[in-house]
Structures are given as C-alpha cells and as structure tokens.
N, CA and C atoms as an extended XYZ file, in Angstrom:
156
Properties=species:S:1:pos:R:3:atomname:S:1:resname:S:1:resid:I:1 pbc="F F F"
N        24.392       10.366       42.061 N   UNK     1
C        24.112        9.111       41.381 CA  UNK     1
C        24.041        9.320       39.862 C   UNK     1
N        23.293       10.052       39.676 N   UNK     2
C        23.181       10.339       37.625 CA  UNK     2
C        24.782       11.017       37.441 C   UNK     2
N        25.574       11.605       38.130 N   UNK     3
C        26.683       11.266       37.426 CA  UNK     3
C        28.209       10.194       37.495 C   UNK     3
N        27.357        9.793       37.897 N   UNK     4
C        28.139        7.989       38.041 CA  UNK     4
C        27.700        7.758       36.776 C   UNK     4
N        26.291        7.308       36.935 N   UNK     5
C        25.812        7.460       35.747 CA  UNK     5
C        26.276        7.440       34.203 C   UNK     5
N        26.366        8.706       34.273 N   UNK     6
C        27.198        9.459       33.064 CA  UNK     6
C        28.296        9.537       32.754 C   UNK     6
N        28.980        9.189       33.828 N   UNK     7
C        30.864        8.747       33.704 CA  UNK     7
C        30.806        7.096       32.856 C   UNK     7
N        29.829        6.396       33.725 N   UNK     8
C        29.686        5.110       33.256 CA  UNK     8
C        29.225        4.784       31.854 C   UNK     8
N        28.374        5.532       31.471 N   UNK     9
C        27.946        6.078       30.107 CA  UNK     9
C        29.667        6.514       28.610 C   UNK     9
N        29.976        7.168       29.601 N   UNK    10
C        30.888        8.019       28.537 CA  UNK    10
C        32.312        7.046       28.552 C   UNK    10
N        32.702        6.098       29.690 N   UNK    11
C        33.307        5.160       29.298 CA  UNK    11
C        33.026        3.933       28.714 C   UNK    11
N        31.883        3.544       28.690 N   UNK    12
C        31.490        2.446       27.727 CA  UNK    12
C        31.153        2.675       25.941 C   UNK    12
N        31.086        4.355       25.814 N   UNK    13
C        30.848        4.392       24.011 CA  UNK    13
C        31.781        4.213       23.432 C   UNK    13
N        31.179        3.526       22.237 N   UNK    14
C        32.417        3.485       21.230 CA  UNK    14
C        31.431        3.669       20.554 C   UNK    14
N        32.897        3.956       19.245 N   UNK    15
C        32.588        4.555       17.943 CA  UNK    15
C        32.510        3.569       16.505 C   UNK    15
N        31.620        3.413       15.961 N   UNK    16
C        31.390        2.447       15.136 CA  UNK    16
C        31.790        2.973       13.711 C   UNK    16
N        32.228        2.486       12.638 N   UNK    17
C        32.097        3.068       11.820 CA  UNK    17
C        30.678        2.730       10.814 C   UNK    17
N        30.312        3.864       10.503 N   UNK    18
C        28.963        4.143        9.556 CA  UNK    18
C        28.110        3.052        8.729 C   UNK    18
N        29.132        1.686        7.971 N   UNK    19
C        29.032        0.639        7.461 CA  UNK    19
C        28.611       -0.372        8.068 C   UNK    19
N        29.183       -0.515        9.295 N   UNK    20
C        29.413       -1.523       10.303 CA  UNK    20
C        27.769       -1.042       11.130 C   UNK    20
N        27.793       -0.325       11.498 N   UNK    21
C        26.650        0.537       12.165 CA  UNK    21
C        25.401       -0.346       11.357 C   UNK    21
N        25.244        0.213        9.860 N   UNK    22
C        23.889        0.033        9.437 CA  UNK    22
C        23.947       -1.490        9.070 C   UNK    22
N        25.422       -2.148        9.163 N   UNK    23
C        25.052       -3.387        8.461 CA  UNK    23
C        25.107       -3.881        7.022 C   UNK    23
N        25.973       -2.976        6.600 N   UNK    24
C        25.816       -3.101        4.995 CA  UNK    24
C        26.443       -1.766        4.338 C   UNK    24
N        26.602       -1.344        3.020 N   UNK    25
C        26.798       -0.344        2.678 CA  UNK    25
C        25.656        0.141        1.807 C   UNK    25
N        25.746        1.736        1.554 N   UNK    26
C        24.369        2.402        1.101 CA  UNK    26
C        24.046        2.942        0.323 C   UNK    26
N        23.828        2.552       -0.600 N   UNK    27
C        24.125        2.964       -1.899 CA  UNK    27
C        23.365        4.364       -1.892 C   UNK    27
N        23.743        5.282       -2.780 N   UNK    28
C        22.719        6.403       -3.500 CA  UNK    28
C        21.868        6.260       -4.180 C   UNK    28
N        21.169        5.253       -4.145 N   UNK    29
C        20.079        5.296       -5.110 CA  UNK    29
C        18.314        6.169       -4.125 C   UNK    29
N        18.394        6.219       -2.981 N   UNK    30
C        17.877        7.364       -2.908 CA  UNK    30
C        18.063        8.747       -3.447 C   UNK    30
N        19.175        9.441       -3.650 N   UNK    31
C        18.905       10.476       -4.193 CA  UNK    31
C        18.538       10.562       -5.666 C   UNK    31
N        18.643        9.042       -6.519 N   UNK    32
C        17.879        9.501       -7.909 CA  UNK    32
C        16.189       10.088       -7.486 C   UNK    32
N        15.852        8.114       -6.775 N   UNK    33
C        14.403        8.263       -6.865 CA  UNK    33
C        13.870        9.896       -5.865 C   UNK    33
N        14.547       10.252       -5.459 N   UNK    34
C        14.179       11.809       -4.948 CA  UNK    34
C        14.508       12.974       -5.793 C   UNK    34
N        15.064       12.633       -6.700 N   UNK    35
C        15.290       13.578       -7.571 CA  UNK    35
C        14.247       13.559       -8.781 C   UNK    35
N        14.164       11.860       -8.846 N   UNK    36
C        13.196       11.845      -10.286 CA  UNK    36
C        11.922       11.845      -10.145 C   UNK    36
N        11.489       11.624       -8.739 N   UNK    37
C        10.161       11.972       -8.682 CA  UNK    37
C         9.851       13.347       -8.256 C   UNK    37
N        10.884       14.081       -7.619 N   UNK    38
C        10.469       15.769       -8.027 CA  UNK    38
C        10.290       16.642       -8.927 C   UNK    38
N        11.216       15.814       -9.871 N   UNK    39
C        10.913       16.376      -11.250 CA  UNK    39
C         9.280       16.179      -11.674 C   UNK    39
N         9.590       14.564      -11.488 N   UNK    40
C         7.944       14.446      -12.110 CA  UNK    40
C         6.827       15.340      -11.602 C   UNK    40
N         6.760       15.499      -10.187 N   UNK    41
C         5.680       15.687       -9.522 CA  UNK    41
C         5.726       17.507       -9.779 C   UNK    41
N         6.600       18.414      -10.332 N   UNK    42
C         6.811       19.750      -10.973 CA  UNK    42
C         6.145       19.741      -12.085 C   UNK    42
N         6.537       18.577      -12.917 N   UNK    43
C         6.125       18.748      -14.359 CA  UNK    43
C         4.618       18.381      -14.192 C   UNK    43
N         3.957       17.660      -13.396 N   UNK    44
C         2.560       17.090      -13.183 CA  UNK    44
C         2.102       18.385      -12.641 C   UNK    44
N         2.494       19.399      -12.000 N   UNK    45
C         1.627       20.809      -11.729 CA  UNK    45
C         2.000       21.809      -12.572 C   UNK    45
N         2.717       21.329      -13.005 N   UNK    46
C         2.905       22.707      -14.103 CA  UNK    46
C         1.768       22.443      -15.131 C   UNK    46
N         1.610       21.042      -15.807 N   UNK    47
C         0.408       20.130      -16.639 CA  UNK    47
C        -1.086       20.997      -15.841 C   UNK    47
N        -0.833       20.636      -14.643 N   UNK    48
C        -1.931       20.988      -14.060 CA  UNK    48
C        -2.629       22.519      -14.212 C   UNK    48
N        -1.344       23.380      -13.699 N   UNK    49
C        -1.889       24.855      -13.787 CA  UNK    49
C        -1.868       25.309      -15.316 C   UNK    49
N        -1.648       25.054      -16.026 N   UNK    50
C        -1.680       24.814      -17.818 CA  UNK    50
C        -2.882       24.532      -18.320 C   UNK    50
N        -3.412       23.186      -17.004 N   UNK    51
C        -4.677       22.707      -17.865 CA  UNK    51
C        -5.683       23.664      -17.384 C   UNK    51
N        -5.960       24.173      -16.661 N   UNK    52
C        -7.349       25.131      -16.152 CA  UNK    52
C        -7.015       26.260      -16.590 C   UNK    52
C-alpha cells in the first residue's frame, strides 16, 4: 500500500518555477540588511571591548 502510495506521489509532482512558487519576485534586499547590521553589531563590540 505505501508504495502505491509513492508511485501516486511521484506522478502527481510538478515543478514550479521559484517566482511562481513564492508569489512574487525577491528582491536582495536581505542581504544588505544582513550585512549592515553585522557590521554594526562588530563595530558595537569592538566599542565595547575598547570601553572596559
């Protein structure tokens, strides 16, 4: 039975493309704000181990 199952499974996927999937397209603006707040949050301990 589970591989009925799984036949039934593997003929019903399809393949979406990535856009279509999320609904929209995605911009990069995550990797600034992950970039610019690592910076910050380096320069805020470096401040830190500086200040004591």
């Amino acid at each position: 039975m589970r591989n009925d199952r799984e036949k039934l499974m593997v003929e019903q996927e399809q393949h979406i493309a990535t856009e279509k999937a999320r609904a929209g397209s995605t911009p990069h603006v995550v990797r600034y704000v992950l970039g610019i707040s690592l910076t910050l949050a380096i320069i805020v301990m470096i401040v830190i181990v500086w200040g004591y």
